[in-house]
N, C-alpha and C positions, 0 to 999 in steps of 0.2 A: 350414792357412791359416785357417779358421774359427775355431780358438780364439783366434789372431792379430789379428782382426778383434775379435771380440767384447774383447779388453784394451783396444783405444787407444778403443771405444765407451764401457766405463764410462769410464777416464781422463778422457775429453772430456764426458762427463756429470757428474763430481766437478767437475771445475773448473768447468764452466759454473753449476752448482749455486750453486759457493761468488761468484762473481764476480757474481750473480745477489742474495745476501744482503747482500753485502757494499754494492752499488749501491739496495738500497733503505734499510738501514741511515746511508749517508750522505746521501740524498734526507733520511731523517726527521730529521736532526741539523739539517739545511741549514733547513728548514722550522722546528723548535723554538727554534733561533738568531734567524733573523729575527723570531719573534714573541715574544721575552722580549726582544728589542732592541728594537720597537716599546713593549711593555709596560713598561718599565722607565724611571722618573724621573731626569730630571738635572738639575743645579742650574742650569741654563739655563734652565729652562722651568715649574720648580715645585719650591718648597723645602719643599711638604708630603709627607707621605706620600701616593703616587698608587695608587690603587685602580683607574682607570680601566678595565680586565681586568674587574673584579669586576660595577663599576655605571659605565658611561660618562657618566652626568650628572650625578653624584655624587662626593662624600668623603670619606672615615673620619678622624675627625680622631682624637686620641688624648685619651682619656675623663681621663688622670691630668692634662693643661691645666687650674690653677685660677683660676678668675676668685677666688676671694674667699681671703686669705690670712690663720691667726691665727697662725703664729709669731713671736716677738717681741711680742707682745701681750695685753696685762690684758683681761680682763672680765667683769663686773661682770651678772650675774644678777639678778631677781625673778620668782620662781615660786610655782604654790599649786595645791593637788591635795587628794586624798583619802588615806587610810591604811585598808588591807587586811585588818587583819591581828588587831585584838580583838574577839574575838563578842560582847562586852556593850557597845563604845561606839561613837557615829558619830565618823569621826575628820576632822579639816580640817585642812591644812597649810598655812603661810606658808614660804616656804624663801628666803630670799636666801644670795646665793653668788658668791665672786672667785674667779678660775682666771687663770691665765699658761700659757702653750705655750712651750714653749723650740723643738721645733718645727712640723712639720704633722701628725709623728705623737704625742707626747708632751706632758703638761700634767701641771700639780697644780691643783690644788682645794679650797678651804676651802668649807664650811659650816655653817650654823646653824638648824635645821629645831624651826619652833613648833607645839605641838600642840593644837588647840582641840576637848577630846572631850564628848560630849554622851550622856548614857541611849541606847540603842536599842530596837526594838519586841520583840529576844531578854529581854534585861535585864526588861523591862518585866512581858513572859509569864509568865518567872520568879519577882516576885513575888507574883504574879498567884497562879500555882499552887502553890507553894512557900516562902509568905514566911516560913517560921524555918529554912531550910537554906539559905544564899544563895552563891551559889562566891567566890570571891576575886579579884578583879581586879586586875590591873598596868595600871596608867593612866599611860604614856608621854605627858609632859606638852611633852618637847623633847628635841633629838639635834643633836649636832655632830660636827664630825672633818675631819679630812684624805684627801683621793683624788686618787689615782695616773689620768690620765689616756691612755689608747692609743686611737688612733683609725686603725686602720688602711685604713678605707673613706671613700673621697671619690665621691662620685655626681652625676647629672643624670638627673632625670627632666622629662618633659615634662607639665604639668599647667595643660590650659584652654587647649591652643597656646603656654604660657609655660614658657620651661626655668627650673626650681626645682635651686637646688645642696643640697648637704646635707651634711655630715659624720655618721660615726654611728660612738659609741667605746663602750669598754667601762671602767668604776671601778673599785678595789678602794685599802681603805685602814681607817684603824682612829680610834676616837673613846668617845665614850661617848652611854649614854641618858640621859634627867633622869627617873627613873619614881616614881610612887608606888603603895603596895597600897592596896587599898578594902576593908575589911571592915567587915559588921554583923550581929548573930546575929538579926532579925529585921526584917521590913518598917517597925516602924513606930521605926526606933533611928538614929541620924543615922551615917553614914560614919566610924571610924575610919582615919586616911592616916597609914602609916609611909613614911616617905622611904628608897627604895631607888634609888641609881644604879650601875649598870654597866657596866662595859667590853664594846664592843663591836668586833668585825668590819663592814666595810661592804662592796657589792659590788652594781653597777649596772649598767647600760645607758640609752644615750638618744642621741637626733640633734640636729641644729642644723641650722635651715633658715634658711639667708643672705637678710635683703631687701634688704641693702646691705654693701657693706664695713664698718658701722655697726652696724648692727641687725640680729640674728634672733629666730626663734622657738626653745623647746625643748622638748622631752619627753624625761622623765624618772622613770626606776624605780627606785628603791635601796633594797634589805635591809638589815637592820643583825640582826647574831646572834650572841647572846647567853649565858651560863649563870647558870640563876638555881634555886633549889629549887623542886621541882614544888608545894608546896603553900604559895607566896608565904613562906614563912618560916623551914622546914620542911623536912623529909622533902630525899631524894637532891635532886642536882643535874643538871639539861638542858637540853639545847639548845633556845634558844626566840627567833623571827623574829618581823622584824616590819617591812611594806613599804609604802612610800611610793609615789606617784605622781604628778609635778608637771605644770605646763606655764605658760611665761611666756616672759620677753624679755631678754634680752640685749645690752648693748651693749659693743664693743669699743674700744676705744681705740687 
């Protein structure tokens, strides 16, 4: 009789076990339902994305929303910057430049980048301490070409309490330099200039800060690289850069 007793006690303690799991299991469903039913947006009441779950007095709106659009549209650059990239000159740029987007992410690009170089305090030193051994200069006088346009980030930040839009793409595309060599066997002998120009690689970065569907700002970096003999005339052949830095305005059409 007792081991009799002791079966229908566990029996009766499985079942009540499971019937016990099973009733808080649908309390928790019961409870998840009603609050992803409250949480949950309908076109009756809001055609945004509803966040209210997250921040109740707030909204996320969706960052890829463009207020300012260039697909289908020319325009028309003037930029001026610095150049990087020769140890003997100061370098000054004028760069105007037309571009079309076919869309928000794709464009081309023409350019025509002037070079106004000047002595620097290196150059200077040099003949200072050294005036009958003087190096050889490439003096990049202007650069042109064609760039491939990808812009795969569209942004807003907030700056001064004011939301600033921005595109920021990346170039790549080919042209040539207008250069010429400087040589003179001593300080006091005037410059001989052989005209040497070369085909070039190009390959950039820069943003565009919208003040209007009209007008932006831009900034702008672009390499251009090159092979030329390591001793302006001379000797093997290398690879050798040379980098721009603009910033100016933009107007689209």
């Amino acid at each position: 009789m007792q081991s009799g007793y002791n079966g229908e006690g566990h029996k009766l303690s499985y079942w009540g076990f499971r019937l016990g799991w099973i009733t808080l299991a649908g309390l928790w469903v019961t409870l998840m339902a009603a609050s992803w039913a409250q949480a949950a947006p309908t076109a009756e009441k809001d055609s945004e994305y509803n966040f209210s779950w997250l921040d109740p007095d707030k909204k996320i709106y969706v960052l890829q929303n463009r207020k300012y659009t260039k697909a289908g549209h020319a325009m028309f650059s003037a930029m001026g910057g610095v150049g990087w990239s020769n140890p003997y000159r100061n370098v000054r740029t004028v760069d105007p430049r037309v571009s079309f987007y076919f869309s928000e992410d794709f464009g081309v690009e023409l350019f025509y980048s002037i070079n106004f170089n000047s002595t620097n305090t290196t150059f200077s030193a040099l003949e200072q301490e050294s005036p009958n051994a003087l190096p050889h200069i490439r003096e990049i006088r202007s650069q042109y070409g064609a760039l491939l346009h990808w812009v795969p980030w569209y942004a807003k930040i907030n700056v001064f309490n004011q939301i600033l839009h921005f595109d920021w793409y990346f170039s790549g595309g080919a042209g040539r330099i207008h250069s010429f060599l400087l040589d003179k066997n001593s300080i006091s002998d005037p410059f001989t200039e052989t005209l040497d120009d070369r085909f070039a690689l190009f390959a950039g970065t820069g943003q565009q800060y919208h003040l209007s569907q009209d007008f932006l700002v831009r900034l702008d970096f672009t390499g251009a690289f090159y092979q030329a003999p390591v001793l302006g005339t001379a000797g093997e052949s290398a690879w050798f850069s040379n980098y721009n830095f603009g910033i100016g305005l933009g107007y689209r059409l």
